[in-house]
N, C-alpha and C positions, 0 to 999 in steps of 0.2 A: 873639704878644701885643704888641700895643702899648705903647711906654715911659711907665711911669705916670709923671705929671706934679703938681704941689701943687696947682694949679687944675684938680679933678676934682668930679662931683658923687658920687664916693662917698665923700668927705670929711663931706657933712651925714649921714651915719647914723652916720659914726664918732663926730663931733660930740654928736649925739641919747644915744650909747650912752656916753659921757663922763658926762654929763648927769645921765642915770639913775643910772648910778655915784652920784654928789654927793648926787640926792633917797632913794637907798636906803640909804645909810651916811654918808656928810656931814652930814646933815639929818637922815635918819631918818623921811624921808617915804614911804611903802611903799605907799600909793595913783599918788602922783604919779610914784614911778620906775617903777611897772610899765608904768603909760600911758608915759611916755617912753621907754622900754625895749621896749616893742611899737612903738610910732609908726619907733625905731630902724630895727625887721626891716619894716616892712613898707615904710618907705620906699626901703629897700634892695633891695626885690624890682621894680622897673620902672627901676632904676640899671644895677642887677648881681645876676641871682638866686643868682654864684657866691656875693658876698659878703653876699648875706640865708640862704643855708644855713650860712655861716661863721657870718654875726651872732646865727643860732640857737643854737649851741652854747655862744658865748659867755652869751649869754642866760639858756641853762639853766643853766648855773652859778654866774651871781650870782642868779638866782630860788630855786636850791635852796640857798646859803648864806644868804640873806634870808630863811630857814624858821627859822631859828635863831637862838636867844639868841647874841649875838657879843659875848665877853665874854671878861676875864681869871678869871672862875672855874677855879678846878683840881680839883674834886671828882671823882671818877672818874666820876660819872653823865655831868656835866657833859662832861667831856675826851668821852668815848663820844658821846656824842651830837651834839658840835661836829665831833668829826675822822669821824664818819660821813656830814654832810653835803657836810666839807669832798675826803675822799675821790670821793663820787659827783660830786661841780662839777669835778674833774680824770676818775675813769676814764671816765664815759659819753661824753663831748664825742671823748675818744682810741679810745673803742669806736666811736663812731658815724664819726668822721672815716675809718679806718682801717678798718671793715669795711661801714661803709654808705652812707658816698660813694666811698669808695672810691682818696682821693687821697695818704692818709696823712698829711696838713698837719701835723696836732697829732704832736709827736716830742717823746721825749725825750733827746737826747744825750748821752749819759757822757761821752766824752772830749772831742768836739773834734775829733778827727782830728788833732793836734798837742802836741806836749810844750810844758807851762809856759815861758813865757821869764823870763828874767834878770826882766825888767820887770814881769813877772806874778807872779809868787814874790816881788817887792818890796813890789805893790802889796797882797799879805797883809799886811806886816807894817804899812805904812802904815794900814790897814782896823782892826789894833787898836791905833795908837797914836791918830787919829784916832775910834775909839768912846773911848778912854778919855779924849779931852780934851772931846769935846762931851756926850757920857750923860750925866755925873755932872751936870753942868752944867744939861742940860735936865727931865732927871725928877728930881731934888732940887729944885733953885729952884723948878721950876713946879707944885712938889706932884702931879705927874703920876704921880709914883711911888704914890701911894694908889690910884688905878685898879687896883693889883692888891693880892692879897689878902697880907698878911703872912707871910712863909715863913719859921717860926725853927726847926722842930723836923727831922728826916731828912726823913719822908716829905713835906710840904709844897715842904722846897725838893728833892725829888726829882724831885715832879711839875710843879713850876716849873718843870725843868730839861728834864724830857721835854718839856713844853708848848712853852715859848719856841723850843725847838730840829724840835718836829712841825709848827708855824704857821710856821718861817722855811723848810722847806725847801716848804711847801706852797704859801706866797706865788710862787716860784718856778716850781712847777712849772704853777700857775691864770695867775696876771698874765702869766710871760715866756714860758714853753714854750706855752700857751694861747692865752691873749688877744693876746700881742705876734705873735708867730704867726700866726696867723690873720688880725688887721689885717693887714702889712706884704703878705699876699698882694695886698691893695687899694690900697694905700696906699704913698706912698711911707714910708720908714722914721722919721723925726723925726716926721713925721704919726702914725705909729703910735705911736712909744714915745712921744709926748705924753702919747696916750689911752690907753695900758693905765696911766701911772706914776697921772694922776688917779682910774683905781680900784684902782689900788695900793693910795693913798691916802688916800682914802677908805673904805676898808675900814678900815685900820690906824687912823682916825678911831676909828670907831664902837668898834674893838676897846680902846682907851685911849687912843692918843695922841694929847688934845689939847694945848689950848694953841696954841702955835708948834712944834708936833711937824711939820707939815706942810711948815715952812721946814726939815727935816733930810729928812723920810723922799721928799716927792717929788724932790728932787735926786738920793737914793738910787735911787731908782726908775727915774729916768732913765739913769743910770750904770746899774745889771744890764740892761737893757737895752741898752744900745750896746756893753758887753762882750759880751751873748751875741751881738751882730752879728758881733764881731768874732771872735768865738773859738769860737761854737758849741759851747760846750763849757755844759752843765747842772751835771755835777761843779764844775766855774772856782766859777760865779757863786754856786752854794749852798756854800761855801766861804769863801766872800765873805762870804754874809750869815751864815751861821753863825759865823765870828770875831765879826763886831758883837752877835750877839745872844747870844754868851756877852760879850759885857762888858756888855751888857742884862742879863742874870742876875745876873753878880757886882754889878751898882751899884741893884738891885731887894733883894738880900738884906744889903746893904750899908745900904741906905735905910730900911728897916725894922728891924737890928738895925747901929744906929750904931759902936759897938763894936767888928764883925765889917769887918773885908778894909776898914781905913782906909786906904788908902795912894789915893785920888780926889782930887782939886780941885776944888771949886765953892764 
C-alpha cells in the first residue's frame, strides 16, 4: 500500500464527515447532517471504496445516536434508552468490521501490549490535578453545571455516578477505538485525530457542555487520541478519562449542593 501522504483526496470525505458531526450535535441540525453525512460516503466511494465501507460504519453510529434525546437526564427510562443506542453505535460497526468485511479494523484493546511507564502512571495523577483546577472553574462560572439535573439524595447522585462514568467509557470506545480507528486507516494520523476529536466534540456539545466547554474537551480529545497511538492501550485512555470525569462528578454534586465536598477553587 502506498505511503498515505496529507495531500490526498480522501481527506474531503473526512472533512464532509467532521462537518456532519457540527450540523448533527453542534448545531442540532438533523436534516443538514444527514445530507452531509451521506454526501461523506458517497464521496468516498470513487476515492477509496475501502474507506466509504469504513465511513459507513462510522455513519451508522452517529445516525443511530442522533435517534435519541442526547441529554444529562438520569431517570432510568432515560439512562435505558440512551445507553441502548449508544451501545448498538459501538457493537454493530465492531460486528460488521469483524465478521462482515471481514478485516477486524474496529478493536478494542485492554492492555496495550506494555506495562504503564513511570511517565504514564504520572500522567494519572496529572489528569486529576488538572480536572480539579480547570472543572470547578468552567461548570461553576459558566453555569454549565445546570445542564445537568441536581443530585442531592443517594439514588440521583448514584445514577449520576453510573451515567458520567457509562458515557466516558463509551466516548472511548465510539470516537477512539471506532472513529479514530477507522479514519487513520485512510488517513494519515493528526488528519484523523483532528476529525474524530470534532465529533467528540460535538457530541459532548449537544450533551451539556457549552459555553467554552469546547476550548477543554477538544484538546482532550486530541490528547486520548495520540495516547492511544501511542500506547494502544483502551484500558490507559479510559482511565484517563475516568479520573477526569469523577472530578466531573464530585464538582456537578458540589455545584448543586454548595455545602457538600468545598474543598474546589473558582
Amino acid at each position: 500500500m502506498a505511503e498515505r501522504t496529507a495531500a490526498t483526496w480522501d481527506l474531503l470525505p473526512g472533512l464532509l464527515l467532521a462537518s456532519s458531526g457540527v450540523l448533527l450535535f453542534g448545531v442540532h441540525w438533523r436534516p443538514g447532517g444527514y445530507v452531509v453525512l451521506a454526501a461523506a460516503v458517497l464521496v468516498a466511494v470513487p476515492v477509496d471504496r475501502l474507506l466509504a465501507k469504513d465511513l459507513v460504519l462510522i455513519a451508522f453510529g452517529l445516525v443511530t445516536i442522533s435517534l435519541v434525546p442526547i441529554n444529562t437526564e438520569i431517570s432510568w427510562d432515560h439512562m435505558l434508552l440512551m445507553g441502548t443506542a449508544l451501545a448498538v453505535a459501538v457493537v454493530v460497526p465492531y460486528l460488521v468490521s469483524r465478521f462482515g468485511y471481514g478485516d477486524h479494523a474496529v478493536r478494542f484493546p485492554i492492555r496495550g501490549g506494555h506495562r504503564w511507564t513511570t511517565l504514564e502512571k504520572w500522567y494519572l495523577v496529572a489528569v486529576l490535578v488538572l480536572g480539579w483546577t480547570i472543572l470547578p472553574v468552567y461548570m461553576i462560572r459558566s453555569g454549565v453545571y445546570l445542564n445537568w439535573p441536581a443530585a442531592s439524595d443517594a439514588s440521583t447522585i448514584g445514577r449520576l455516578f453510573v451515567g458520567t462514568n457509562a458515557l466516558g467509557i463509551w466516548d472511548e470506545l465510539f470516537f477512539i477505538c471506532t472513529c479514530f480507528a477507522l479514519l487513520r486507516r485512510h488517513l494519515v494520523d493528526w488528519q484523523a485525530n483532528l476529525i474524530q476529536a470534532v465529533l467528540f466534540t460535538s457530541f459532548l456539545w449537544e450533551l451539556g457542555f457549552h459555553a467554552w466547554g469546547p476550548l477543554v474537551i477538544y484538546p482532550f480529545a486530541l490528547v486520548q487520541g495520540w495516547i492511544f497511538k501511542l500506547t494502544g492501550s483502551l484500558a490507559y485512555i479510559v482511565c484517563v478519562h475516568l479520573l477526569f470525569d469523577f472530578v466531573l462528578f464530585l464538582v456537578l454534586v458540589h455545584a448543586h449542593n454548595r455545602h457538600w465536598l468545598a474543598f474546589f477553587l473558582y
